[in-house]
N, C-alpha and C positions, 0 to 999 in steps of 0.2 A: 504494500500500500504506500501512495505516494502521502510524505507531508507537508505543511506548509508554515511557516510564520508569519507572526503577525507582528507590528511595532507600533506602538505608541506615535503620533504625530510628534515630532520635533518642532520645539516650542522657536518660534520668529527669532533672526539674527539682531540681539541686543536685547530683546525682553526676559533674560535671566537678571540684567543686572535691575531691571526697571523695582522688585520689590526692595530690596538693599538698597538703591537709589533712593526711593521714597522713604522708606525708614530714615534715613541720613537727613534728608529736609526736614524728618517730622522733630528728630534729635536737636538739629540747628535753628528752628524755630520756637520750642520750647527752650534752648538756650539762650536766646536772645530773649525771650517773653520773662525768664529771671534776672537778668541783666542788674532792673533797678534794687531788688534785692540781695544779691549775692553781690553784684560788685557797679555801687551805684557810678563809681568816677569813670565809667565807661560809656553809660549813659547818654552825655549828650555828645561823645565819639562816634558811637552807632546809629544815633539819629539820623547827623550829618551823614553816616555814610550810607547809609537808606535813601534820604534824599537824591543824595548823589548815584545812587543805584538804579532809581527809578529812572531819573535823565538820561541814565547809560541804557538802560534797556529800551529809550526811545531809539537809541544811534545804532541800537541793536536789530531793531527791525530792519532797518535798511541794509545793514550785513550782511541780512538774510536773502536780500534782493539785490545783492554784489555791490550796493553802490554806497560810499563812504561819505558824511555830511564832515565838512572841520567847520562845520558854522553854527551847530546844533544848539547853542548856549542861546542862541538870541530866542528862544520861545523859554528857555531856563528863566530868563532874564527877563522879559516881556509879561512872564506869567507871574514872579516877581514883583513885580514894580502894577501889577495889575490891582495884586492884592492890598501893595501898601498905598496906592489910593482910594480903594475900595475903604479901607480901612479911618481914612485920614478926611474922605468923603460923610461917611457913615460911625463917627466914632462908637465904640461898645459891637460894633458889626460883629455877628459870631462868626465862629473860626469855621464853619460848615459854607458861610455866604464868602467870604474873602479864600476857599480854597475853589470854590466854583468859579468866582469873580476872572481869578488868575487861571484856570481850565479855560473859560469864555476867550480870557484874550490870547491864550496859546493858542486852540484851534482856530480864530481868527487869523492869525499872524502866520497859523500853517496853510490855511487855505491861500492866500494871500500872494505868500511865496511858492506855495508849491504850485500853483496854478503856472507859472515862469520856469522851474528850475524842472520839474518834471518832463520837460522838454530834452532835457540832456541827461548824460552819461558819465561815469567815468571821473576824471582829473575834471573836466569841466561844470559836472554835475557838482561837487564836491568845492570848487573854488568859490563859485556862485552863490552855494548857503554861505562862505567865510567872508563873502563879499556884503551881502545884507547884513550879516550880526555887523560887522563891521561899522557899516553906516547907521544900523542903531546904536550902537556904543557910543561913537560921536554925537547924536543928537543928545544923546544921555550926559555928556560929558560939555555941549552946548550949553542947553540951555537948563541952565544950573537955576533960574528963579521954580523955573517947575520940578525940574529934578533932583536938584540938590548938588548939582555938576559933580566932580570924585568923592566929594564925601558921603552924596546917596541921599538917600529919607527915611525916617525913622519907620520902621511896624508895629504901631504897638500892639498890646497882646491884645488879640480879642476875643470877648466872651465864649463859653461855651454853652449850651444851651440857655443862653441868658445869663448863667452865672458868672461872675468877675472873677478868676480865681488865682491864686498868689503865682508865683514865680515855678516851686517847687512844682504846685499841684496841676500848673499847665504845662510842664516840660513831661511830666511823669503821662497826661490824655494823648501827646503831640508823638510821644514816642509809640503806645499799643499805637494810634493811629495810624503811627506811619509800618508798624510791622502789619496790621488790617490790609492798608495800601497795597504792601507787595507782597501779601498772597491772594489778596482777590485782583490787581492787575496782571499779575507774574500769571494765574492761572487763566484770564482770561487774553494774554498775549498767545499763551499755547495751547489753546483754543482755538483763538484765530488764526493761528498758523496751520490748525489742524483742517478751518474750512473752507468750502472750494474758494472764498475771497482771497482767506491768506495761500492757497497753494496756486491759484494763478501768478498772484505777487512774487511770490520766491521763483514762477518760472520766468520772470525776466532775467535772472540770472542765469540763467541754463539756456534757453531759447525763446526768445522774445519774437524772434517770428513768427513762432507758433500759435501767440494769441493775434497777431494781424490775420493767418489763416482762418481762426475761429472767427472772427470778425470782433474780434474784441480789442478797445483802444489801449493799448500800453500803456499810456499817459494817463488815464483815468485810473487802471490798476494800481500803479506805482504812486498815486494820488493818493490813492484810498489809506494806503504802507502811511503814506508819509505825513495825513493828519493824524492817524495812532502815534506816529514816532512824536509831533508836536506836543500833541495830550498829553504821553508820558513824559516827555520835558517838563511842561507845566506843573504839574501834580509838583514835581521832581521840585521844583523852583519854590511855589508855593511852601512847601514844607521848610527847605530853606531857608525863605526870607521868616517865616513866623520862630524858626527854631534862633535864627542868630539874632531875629529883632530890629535888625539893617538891612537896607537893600542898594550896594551901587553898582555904579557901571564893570563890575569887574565880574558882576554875574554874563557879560554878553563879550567878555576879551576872549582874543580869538584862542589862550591859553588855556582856557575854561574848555570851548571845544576837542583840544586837542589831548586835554585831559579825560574826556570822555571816551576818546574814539581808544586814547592807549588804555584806557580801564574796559573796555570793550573787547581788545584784543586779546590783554591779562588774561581776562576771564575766562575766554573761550568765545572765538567770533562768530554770534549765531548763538550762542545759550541765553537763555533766560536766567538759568540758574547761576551761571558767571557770568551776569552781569552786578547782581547784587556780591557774590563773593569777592569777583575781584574788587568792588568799591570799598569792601568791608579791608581786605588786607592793602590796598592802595592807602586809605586811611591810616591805616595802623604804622604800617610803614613810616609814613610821612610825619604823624605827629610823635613815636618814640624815638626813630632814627634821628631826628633832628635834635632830640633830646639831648643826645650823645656829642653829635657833631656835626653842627650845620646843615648845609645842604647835602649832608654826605647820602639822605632818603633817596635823592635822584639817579646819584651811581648805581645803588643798589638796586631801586625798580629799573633803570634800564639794562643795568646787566642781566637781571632776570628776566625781562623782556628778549634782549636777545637771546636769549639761552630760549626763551618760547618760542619764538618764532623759528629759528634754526633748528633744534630737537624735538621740538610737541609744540607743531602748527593749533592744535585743536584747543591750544590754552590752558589753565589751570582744570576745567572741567572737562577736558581730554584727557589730563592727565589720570583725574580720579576716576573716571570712567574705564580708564584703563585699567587701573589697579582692582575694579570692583569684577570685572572682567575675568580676572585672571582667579582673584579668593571666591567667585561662584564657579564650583567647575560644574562641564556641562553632563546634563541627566543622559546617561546611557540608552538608547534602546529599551522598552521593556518587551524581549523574547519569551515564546510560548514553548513549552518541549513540543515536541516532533510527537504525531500521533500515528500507532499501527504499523510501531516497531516489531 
């Protein structure tokens, strides 16, 4: 008698590591969620660098559709400066209307420009957002009777559901807010990366011909990309300016963008998840390192930079993805004995 074997389906290339991956986010979210407990002088290091996460996970959509902004800060900065007139407009304004106020004028400021820059590609795509922060930074640094020229304009704190609350007890709302922020943004980026909108998007990176074949316009897809990349600026901004209490022109210098796009790369070009890690160790870096020795932070993130880019293209979240890779090994077969031996 002849017999036969049977095997188990083999589970999809990468979804062994997807449980271990998610346990590890749920670890590092409950560790940030004690933060102000266990080690409050941390506190408003990881805000800012939350903030600064969410703006990098705007420059990050675009990654995902090959195309690099160095201009990305002026919706940082725009949404910003949105809030602190919202604010300076509406004194006592809750912190829920001055975080929308600065969302309102980011997605403005991205339709605006994206409706021009979506036109292009590449180096030119990329100069062209570094060319409008640009010329808002100068207006910002102009006319100083509205904007306060380099020194900026105050934010003050604003209420929270009505209530006034001290210094302590609005940095301790500002912070769960901003972890709330980047896991219901964070989860609804890869989401839309997951639907037919965001997977047209990413195929202008691969072949853009394809959707003029479909009869669908490039420039409207890459549009769509590129007011989520602006919202997540905003958000990004807003938190920001409410967590430092300032807002100047140095939220839209073209150094601000270029710190985005290398915290971007850090991370892993194209994650979600290293966009907030890499801000998280970008930060850390930056304010212990200096601790020590000056500007010595800079040597050190660019040598590890290049050390990413030359040996692990994929970024810090390549790296770990690797390593999670290798401690799941993979489920064998599961074989039947042979029947009508």
């Amino acid at each position: 008698m002849t017999g036969h074997s049977t095997s188990s389906p083999r589970p999809a290339p990468g979804s062994r590591g997807l449980p271990l991956r998610s346990l590890l986010t749920a670890l590092g979210v409950l560790a940030l969620a004690v933060i102000p407990v266990m080690a409050p002088g941390l506190q408003l290091l990881v805000n800012l660098a939350l903030a600064k996460g969410l703006a990098v996970l705007g420059v990050t959509v675009l990654l995902r559709a090959g195309q690099v902004s160095f201009g990305h800060a002026l919706f940082f900065g725009v949404s910003a400066y949105a809030g602190a007139f919202c604010v300076a407009a509406l004194p006592g304004a809750d912190l829920v209307l001055v975080l929308v106020a600065g969302v309102i004028g980011a997605a403005l400021a991205g339709l605006l420009v994206g409706l021009f820059v979506v036109r292009y590609r590449g180096i030119f795509f990329g100069m062209l957002n570094l060319a409008f922060s640009m010329i808002f930074w100068s207006i910002l640094e102009k006319f100083y009777h509205v904007t306060g020229g380099a020194d900026g304009i105050r934010l003050d704190r604003p209420t929270v559901l009505g209530m006034e609350l001290g210094r302590g007890a609005f940095e301790l709302v500002l912070f769960y807010l901003a972890i709330a922020l980047v896991l219901g943004l964070g989860w609804f980026t890869l989401r839309w990366f997951a639907s037919p909108v965001g997977q047209l998007f990413q195929t202008i990176k691969t072949n853009e011909t394809r959707l003029e074949y479909l009869g669908l316009s490039p420039r409207r897809v890459l549009l769509s990309g590129y007011l989520l990349s602006a919202v997540l600026c905003g958000v990004g901004g807003s938190l920001m300016g409410m967590t430092q209490g300032v807002v100047t022109p140095e939220y839209v210098w073209w150094v601000r963008s270029a710190e985005m796009v290398f915290i971007a790369v850090l991370g892993g070009a194209g994650s979600v998840r290293g966009a907030f890690v890499g801000a998280l160790i970008y930060e850390m870096v930056r304010v212990y390192a200096s601790a020590f020795a000056g500007d010595i932070w800079q040597m050190l993130l660019g040598a590890f930079l290049l050390v990413i880019i030359l040996f692990a293209p994929g970024g810090i979240m390549g790296i770990l993805d690797g390593l999670m890779r290798r401690a799941t090994p993979a489920r064998a077969p599961a074989r039947t004995k042979e029947a009508g031996q």
